[in-house]
Each structure stands twice: as C-alpha cells, then as structure tokens.
C-alpha positions as YAML, in Angstrom:
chain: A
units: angstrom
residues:
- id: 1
  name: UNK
  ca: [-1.52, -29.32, -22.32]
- id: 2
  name: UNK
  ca: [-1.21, -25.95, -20.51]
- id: 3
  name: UNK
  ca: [1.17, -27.74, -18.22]
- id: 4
  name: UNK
  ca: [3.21, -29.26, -20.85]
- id: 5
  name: UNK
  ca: [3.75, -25.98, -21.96]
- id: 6
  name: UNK
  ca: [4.58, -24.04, -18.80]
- id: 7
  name: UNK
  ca: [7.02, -27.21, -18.87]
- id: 8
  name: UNK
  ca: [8.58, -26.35, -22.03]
- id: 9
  name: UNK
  ca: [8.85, -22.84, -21.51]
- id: 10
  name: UNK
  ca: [11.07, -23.49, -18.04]
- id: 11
  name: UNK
  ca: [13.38, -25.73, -19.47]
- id: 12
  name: UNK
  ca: [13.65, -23.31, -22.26]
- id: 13
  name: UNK
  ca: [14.44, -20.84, -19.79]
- id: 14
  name: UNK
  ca: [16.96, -22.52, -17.37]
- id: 15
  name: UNK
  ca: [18.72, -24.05, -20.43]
- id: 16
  name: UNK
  ca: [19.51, -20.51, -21.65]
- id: 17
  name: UNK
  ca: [20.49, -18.85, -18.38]
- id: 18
  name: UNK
  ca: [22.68, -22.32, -17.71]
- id: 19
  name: UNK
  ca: [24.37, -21.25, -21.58]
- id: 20
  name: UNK
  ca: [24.67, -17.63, -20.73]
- id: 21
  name: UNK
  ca: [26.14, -18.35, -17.25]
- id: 22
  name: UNK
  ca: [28.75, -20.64, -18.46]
- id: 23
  name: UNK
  ca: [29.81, -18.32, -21.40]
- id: 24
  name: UNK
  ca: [30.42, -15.50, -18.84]
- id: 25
  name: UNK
  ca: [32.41, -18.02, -16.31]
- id: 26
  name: UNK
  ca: [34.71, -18.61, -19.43]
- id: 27
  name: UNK
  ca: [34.65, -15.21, -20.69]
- id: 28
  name: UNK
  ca: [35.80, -13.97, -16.81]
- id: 29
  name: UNK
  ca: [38.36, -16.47, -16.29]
- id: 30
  name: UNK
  ca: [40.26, -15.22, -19.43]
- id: 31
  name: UNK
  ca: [40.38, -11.80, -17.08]
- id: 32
  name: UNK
  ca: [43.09, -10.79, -14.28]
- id: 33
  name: UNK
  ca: [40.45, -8.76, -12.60]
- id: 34
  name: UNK
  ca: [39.16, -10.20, -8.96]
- id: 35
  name: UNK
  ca: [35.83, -11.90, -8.92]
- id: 36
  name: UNK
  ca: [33.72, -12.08, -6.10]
- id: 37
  name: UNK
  ca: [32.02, -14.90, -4.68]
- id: 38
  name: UNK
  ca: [28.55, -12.97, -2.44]
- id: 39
  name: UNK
  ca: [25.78, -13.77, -0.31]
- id: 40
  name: UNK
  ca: [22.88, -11.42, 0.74]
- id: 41
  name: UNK
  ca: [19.75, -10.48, 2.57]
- id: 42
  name: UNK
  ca: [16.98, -8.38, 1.65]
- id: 43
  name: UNK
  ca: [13.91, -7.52, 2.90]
- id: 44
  name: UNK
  ca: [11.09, -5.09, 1.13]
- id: 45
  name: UNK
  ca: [7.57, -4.03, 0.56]
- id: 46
  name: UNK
  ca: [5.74, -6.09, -2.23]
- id: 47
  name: UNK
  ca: [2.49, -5.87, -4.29]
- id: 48
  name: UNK
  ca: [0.22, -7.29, -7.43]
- id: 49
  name: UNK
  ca: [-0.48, -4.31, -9.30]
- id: 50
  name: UNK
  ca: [-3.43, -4.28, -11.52]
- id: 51
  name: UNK
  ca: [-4.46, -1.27, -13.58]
- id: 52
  name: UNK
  ca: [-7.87, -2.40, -14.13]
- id: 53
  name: UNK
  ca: [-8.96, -3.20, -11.05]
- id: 54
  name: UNK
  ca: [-9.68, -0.50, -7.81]
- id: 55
  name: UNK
  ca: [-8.41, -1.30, -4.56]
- id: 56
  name: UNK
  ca: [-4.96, -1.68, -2.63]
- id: 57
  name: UNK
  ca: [-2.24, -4.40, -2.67]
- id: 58
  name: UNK
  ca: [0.26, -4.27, 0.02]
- id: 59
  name: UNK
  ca: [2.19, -6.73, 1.58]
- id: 60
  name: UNK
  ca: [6.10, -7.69, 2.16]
- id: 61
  name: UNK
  ca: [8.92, -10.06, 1.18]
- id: 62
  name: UNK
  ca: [12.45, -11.48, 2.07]
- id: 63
  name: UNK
  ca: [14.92, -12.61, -0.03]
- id: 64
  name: UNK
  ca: [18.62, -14.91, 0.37]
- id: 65
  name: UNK
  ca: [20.84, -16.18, -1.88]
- id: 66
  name: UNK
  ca: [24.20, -16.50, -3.40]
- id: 67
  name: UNK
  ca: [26.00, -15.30, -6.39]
- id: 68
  name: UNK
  ca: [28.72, -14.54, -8.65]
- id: 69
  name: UNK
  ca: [30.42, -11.14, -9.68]
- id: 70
  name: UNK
  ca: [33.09, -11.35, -12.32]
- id: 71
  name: UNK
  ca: [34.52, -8.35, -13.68]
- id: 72
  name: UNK
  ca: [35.72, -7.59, -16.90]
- id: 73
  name: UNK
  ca: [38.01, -4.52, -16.26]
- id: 74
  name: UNK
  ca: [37.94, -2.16, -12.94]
- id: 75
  name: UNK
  ca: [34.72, -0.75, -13.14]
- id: 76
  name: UNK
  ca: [32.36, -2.89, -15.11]
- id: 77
  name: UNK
  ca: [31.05, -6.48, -14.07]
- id: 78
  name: UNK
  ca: [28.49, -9.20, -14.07]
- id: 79
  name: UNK
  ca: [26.57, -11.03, -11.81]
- id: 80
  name: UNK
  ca: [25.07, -14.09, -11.44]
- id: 81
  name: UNK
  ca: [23.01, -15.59, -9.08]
- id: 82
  name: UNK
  ca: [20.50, -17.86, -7.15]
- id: 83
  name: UNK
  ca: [18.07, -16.87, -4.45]
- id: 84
  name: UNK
  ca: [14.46, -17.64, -2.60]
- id: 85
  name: UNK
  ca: [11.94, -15.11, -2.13]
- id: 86
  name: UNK
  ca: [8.82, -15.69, 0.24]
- id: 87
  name: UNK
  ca: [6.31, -13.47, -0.29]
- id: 88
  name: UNK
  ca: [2.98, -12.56, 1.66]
- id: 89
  name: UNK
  ca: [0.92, -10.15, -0.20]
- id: 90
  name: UNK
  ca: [-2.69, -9.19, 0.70]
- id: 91
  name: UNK
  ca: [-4.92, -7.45, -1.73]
- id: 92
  name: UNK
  ca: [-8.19, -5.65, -0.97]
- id: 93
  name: UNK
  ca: [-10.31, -4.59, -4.10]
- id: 94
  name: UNK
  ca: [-13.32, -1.99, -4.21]
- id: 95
  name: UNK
  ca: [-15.19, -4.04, -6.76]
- id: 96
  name: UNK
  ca: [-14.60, -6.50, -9.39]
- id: 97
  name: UNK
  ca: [-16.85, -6.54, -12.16]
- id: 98
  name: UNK
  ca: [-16.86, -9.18, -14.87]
- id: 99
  name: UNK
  ca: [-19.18, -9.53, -17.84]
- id: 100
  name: UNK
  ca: [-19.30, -12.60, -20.53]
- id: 101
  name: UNK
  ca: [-20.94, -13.52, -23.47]
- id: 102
  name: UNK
  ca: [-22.88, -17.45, -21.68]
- id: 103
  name: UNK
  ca: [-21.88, -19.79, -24.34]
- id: 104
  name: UNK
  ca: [-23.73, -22.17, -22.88]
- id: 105
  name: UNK
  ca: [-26.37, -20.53, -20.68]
- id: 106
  name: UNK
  ca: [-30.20, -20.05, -22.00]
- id: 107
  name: UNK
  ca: [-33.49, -19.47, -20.90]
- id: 108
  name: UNK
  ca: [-36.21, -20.86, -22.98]
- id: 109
  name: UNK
  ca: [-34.03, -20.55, -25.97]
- id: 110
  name: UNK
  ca: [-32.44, -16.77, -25.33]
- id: 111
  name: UNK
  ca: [-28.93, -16.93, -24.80]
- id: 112
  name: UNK
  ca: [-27.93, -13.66, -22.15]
- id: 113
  name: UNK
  ca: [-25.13, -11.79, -21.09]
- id: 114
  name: UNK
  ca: [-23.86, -12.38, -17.67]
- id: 115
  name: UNK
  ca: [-22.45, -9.27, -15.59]
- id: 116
  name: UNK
  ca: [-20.99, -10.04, -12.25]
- id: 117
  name: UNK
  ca: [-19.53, -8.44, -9.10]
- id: 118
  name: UNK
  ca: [-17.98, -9.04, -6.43]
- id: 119
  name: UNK
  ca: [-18.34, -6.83, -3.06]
- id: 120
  name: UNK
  ca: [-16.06, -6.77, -0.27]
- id: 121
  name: UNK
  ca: [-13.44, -8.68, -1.73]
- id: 122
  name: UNK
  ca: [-9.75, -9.49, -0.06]
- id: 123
  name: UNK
  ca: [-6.98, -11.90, -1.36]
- id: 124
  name: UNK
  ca: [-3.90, -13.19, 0.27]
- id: 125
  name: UNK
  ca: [-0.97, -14.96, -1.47]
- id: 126
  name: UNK
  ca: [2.10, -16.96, 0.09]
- id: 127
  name: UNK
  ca: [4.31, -17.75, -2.34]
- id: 128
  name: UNK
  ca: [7.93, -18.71, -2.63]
- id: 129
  name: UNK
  ca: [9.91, -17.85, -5.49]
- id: 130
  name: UNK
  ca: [13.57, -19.50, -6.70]
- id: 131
  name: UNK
  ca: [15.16, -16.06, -8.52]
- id: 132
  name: UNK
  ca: [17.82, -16.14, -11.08]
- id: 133
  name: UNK
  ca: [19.66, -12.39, -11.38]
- id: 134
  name: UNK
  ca: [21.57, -11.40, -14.40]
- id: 135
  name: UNK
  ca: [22.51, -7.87, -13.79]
- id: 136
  name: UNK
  ca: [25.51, -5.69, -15.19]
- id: 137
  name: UNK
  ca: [27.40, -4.40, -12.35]
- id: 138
  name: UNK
  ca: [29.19, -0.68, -12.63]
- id: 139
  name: UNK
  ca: [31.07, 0.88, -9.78]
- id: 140
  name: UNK
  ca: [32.33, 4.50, -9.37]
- id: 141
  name: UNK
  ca: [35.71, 3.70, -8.13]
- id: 142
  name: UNK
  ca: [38.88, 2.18, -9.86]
- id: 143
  name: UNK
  ca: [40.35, -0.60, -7.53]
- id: 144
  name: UNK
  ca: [43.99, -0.06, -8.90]
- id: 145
  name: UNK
  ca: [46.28, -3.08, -8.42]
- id: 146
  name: UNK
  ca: [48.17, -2.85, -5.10]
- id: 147
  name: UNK
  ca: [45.85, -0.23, -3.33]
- id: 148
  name: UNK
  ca: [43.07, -2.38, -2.55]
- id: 149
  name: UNK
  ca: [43.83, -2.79, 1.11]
- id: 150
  name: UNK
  ca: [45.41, 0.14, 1.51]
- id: 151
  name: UNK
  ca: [42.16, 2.25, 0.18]
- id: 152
  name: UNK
  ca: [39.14, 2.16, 2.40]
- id: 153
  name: UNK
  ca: [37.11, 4.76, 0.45]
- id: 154
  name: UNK
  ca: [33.27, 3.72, -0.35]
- id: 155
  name: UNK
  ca: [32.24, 3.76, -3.83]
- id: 156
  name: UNK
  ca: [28.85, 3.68, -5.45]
- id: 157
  name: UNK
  ca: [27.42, 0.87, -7.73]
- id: 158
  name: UNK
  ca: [24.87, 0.07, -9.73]
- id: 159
  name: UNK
  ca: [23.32, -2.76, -11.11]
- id: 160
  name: UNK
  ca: [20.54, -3.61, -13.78]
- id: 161
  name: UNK
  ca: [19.47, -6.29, -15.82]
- id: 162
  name: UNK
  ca: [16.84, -9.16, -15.58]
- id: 163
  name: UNK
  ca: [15.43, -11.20, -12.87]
- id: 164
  name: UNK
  ca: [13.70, -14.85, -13.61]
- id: 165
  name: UNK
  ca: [11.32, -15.80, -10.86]
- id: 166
  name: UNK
  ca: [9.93, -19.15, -10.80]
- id: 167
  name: UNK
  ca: [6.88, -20.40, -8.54]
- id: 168
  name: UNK
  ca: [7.46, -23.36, -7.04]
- id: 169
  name: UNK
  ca: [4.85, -22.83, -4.24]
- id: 170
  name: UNK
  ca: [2.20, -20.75, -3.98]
- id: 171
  name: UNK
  ca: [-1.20, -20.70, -1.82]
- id: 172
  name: UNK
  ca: [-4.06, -18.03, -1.46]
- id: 173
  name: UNK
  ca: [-6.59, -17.76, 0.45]
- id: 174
  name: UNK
  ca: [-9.69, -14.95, -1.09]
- id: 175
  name: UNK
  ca: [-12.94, -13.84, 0.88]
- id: 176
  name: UNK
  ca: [-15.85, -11.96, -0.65]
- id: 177
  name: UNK
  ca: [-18.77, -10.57, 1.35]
- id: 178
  name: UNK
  ca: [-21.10, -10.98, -1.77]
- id: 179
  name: UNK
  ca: [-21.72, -11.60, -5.30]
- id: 180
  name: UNK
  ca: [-24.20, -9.92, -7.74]
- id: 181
  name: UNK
  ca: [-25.25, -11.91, -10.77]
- id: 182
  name: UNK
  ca: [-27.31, -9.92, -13.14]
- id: 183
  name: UNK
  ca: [-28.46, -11.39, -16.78]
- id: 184
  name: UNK
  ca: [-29.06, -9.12, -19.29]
- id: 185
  name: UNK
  ca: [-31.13, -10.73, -22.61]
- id: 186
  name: UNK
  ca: [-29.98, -8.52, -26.05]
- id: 187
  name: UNK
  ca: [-32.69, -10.29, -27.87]
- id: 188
  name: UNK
  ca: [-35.87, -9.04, -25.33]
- id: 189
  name: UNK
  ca: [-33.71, -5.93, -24.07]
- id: 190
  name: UNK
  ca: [-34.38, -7.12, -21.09]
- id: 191
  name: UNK
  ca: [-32.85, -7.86, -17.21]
- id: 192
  name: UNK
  ca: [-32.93, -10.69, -14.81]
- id: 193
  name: UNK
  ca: [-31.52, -9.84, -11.30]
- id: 194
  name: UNK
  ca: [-34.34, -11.27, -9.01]
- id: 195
  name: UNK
  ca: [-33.97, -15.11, -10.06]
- id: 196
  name: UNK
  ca: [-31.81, -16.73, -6.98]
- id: 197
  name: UNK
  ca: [-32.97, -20.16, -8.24]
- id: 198
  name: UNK
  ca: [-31.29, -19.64, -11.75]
- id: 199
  name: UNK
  ca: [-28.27, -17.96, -10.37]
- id: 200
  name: UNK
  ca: [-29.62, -14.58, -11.04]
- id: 201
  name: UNK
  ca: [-29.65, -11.70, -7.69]
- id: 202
  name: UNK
  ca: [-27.08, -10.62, -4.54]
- id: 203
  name: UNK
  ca: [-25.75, -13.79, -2.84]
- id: 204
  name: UNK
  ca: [-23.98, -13.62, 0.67]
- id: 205
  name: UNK
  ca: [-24.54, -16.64, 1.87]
- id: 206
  name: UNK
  ca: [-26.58, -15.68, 4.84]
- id: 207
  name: UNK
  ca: [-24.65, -12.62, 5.69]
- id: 208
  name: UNK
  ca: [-21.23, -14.80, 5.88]
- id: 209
  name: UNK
  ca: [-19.87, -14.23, 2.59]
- id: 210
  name: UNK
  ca: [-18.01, -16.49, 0.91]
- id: 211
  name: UNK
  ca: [-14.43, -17.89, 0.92]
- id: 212
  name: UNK
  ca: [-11.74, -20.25, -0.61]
- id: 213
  name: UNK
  ca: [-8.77, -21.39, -0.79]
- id: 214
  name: UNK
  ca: [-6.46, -23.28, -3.38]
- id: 215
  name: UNK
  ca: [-3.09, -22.94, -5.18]
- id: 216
  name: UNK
  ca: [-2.27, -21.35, -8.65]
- id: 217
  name: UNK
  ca: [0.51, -21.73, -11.15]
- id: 218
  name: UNK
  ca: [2.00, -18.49, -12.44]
- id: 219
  name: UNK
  ca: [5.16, -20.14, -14.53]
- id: 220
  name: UNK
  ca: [8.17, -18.20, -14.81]
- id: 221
  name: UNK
  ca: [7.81, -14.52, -14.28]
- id: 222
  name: UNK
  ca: [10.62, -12.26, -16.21]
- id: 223
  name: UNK
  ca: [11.21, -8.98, -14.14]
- id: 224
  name: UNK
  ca: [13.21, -5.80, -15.05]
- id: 225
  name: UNK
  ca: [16.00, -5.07, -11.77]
- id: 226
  name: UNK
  ca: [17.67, -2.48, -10.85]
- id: 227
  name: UNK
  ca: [19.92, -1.51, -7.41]
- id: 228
  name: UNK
  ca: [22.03, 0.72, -6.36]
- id: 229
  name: UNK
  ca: [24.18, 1.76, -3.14]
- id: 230
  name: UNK
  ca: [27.60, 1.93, -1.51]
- id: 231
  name: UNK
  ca: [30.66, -0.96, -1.67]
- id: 232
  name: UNK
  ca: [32.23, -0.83, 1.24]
- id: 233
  name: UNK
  ca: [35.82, -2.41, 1.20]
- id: 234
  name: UNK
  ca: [37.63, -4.03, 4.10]
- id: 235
  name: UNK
  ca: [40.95, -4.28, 4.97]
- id: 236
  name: UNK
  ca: [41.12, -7.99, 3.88]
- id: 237
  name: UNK
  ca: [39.04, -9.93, 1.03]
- id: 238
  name: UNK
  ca: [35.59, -8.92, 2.14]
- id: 239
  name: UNK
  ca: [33.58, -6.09, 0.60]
- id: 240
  name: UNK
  ca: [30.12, -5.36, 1.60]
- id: 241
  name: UNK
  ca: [27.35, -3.80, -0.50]
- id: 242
  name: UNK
  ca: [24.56, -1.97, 1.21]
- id: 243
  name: UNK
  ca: [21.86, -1.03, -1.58]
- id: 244
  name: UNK
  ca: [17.85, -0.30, -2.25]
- id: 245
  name: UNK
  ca: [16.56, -2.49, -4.86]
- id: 246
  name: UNK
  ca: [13.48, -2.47, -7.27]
- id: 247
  name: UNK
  ca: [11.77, -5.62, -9.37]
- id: 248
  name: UNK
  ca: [8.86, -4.91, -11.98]
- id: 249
  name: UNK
  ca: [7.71, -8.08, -12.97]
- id: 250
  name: UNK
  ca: [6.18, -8.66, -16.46]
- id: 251
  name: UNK
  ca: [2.24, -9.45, -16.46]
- id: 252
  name: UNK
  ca: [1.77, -12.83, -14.70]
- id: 253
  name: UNK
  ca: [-0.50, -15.17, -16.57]
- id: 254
  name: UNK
  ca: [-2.41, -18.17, -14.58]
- id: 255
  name: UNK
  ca: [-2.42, -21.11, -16.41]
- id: 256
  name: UNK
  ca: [-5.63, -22.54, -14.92]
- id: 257
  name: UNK
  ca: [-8.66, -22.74, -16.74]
- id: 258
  name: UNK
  ca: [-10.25, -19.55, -17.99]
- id: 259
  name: UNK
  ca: [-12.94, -17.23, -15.96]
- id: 260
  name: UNK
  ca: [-15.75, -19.36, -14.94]
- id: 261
  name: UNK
  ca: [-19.47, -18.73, -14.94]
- id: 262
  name: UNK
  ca: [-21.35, -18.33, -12.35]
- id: 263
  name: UNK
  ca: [-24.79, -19.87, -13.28]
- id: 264
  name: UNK
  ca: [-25.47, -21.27, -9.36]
- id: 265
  name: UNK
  ca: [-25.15, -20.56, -5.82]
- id: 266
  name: UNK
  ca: [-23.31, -23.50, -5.14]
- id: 267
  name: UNK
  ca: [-20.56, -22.77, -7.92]
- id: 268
  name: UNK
  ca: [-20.38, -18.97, -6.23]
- id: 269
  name: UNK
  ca: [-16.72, -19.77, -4.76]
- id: 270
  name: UNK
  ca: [-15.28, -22.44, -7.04]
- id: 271
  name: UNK
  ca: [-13.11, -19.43, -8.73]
- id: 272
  name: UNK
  ca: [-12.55, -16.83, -6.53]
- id: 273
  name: UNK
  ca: [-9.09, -15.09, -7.50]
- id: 274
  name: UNK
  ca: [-8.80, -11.70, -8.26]
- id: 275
  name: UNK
  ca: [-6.28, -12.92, -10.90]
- id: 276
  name: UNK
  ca: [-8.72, -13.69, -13.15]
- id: 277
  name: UNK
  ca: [-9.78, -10.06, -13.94]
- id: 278
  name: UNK
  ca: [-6.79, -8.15, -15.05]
- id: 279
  name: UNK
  ca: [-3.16, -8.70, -15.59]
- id: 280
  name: UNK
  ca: [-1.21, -8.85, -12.98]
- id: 281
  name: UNK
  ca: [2.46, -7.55, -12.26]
- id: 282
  name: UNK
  ca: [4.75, -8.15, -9.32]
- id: 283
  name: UNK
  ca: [5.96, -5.17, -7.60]
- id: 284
  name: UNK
  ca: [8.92, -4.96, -5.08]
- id: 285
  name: UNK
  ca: [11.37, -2.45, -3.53]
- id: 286
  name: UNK
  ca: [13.09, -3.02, -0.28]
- id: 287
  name: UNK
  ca: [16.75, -2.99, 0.94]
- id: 288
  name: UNK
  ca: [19.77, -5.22, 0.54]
- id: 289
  name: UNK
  ca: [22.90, -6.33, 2.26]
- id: 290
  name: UNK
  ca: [25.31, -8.50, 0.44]
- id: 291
  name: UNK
  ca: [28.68, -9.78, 1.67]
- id: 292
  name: UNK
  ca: [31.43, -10.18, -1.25]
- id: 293
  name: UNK
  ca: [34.27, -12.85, -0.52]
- id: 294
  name: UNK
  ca: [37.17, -12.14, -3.11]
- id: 295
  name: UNK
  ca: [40.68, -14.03, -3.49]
- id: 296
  name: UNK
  ca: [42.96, -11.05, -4.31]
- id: 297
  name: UNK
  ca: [45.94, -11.64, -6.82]
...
C-alpha cells in the first residue's frame, strides 16, 4: 500500500513540474529576451542531519545535468532543469537509544517496556538521486541590446527556489559493535537486563558486532536551493557561471515497515538503520560550474 502511495505521490509530483515547466516555456517564448540553454558540474560536502540523535555525518557528492534559463526582462529569469546526484555519506552515531511500548511481548502475562541501544554504531549510504531545479534567477547587470559582445564585465547572480530529488537507487551498509536490550515491567516496577535467552542483556556477537546491509526507499525529497556567484560573458554565445550552492532537504521519511523489536539475538540485525530513530534531512553545499549556450537576436 505504502508503495502505491509513494507511487501516487511521484506522479503527482512530475505531473506538476511537467505543467509548470511547459507554462514557463510558453510564457518565455512570448519574450524577446535571450534564453539560455546550460550544462554544469558540481561537486560538494553532504550529510543526514538528525537533531535527535549524537554523532557526526559527513560525506560528499557530485552532481551533472542540463537545464533551461529563460528570462523575462534583463535581470530576472527562470530555470529549469534535470540532473543526477551520487552521493556517499557515512554517519557515525554516539548512541542510539530506542524505547517501545511491546505490543506483543509478555512474560507470564506482564506486558514490559523495551529500551534499546545501540553502541558503536556507523552507517554508510550510496545513493543516486535524479534532481529537478526550479529556481528564480536574478543578475546584477543589465545586458542592453547590442552591447553584449562588446561588454565583458562579470556580474553577480543569484538563484533560489525548490529542488525535487527522487531516489532511484540507494544502498547502505550499517555496523554496530553492540546492542543492549533492557525490559522494564510497569506492573512489578521491575528490570530484566540479564536474560540473553529472552532477548534481554549486551549482545556483540562474540566481540564482532554486528552488521547489514540492504536498500531503502526515501520517495521524493523536496529541498529549499539557493546559489550564488559570478556570470562570466564571452565574446560569443557562451556565458559561464561559477557559483557555491546550498540544498536543505525536507525530513526524509522511509517507507519500510516501522521500528522493529528486538525480542532475539538472531533478529539483532534485521533493522539496523539509523533512519529509524529520528527524522532525517539532507544537507549539501559545494561548488558549481555551469556553461550557458545562448542564440543572440
């Protein structure tokens, strides 16, 4: 059902950006101002941030695409555009701590409380992301018909609008050198910590800790975008913006099954992922370099 969903929402998505982006094509073509046809680069520094939990997430990304920027007078613009991201992020966490209400889990009739943590606990995520821009474009100088060759000056721009990032491939790999299951009984006010053979005590399998790997579904991630630099014109048709960049992505939301239980050793590592335990946004700031191909009138 989740699935179906996820589904729904997507289509939901690209249908509207596909409506937008053909509004703005006829909107632009009703204009005498040059458009630009672009392709970039971009490399930066990337993380999952998540308030609730301690630790550090640090890791990096690339990006390269191809766009659109129409203008609607000498100054202000739109852009439009397609890219792929791959990201490698690696997270390391203090502790994670988790406690649920068993709604299934009883011992000789007294339901419990389960609180567990995880020690020593890393996370790394590959993923590769299709990204849709729809920024507003503003730049600092007037390109005033008949002086475009003829002025070389740099001008500053800036951009801002929305970024939609969708997963289409995504694998992580999470260690953790051990897990504490403790059970604590409201109705005897009471603690079980000791019992390895119900699930209960410190687990590290023998010193080795445990690990696993699998792949997870974020959906479509919406993220605020901003960038600014320098447009550097040419003598000819070619401009080229050089320009930092930031994305804050929106709170990611796996669309797996809930936080599991763990009631055994041998169900320990069927759930490892640190995204269970907190929301998690998508950081990244880097640099970009984008080459602008316009047909001058």
């Amino acid at each position: 059902m989740k699935k179906v969903i996820n589904k729904k929402r997507i289509s939901a998505v690209v249908l509207f950006l596909m409506f937008f982006t053909l509004s703005s094509l006829q909107l632009l073509a009703q204009k005498k101002e040059p458009s630009e046809f672009t392709a970039h680069a971009a490399g930066a520094f990337s993380t999952y941030l998540q308030p609730a939990v301690e630790g550090t997430s640090v890791g990096y990304n690339s990006d390269f695409g191809i766009g659109f920027n129409g203008f609607f007078n000498q100054q202000v613009g739109i852009h439009l555009g397609i890219g792929l991201g791959f990201f490698n992020i690696k997270s390391t966490v203090t502790n994670i701590e988790k406690t649920k209400t068993s709604e299934h889990g009883s011992v000789n009739g007294f339901s419990y409380d389960l609180h567990t943590t995880l020690s020593g606990y890393t996370e790394t995520h590959k993923s590769m992301f299709l990204s849709v821009p729809v920024m507003f474009i503003f730049q600092t100088q007037k390109n005033q018909q008949l002086s475009w060759r003829q002025s070389k000056k740099p001008s500053f721009y800036l951009m801002g609008g929305a970024k939609a990032l969708l997963l289409f491939n995504n694998k992580y790999e999470a260690n953790v050198a051990s897990i504490a299951n403790a059970a604590y009984f409201p109705e005897l006010d009471n603690w079980a910590d000791t019992q390895t053979f119900a699930g209960f005590g410190t687990f590290d399998n023998n010193g080795k800790g445990y690990d696993s790997s699998d792949k997870m579904e974020f959906g479509i991630i919406i993220a605020a975008a901003v960038e600014l630099g320098i447009k550097w014109r040419t003598e000819g048709s070619v401009a080229i913006y050089t320009g930092a960049f930031f994305d804050f992505g929106f709170p990611i939301k796996d669309n797996r099954n809930p936080y599991k239980e763990y009631i055994s050793e041998n169900k320990l590592k069927e759930d490892l992922t640190m995204m269970k335990f907190a929301d998690t946004y998508l950081m990244t700031a880097g640099i970009k370099l984008r080459f602008a191909f316009s047909k001058r009138q």
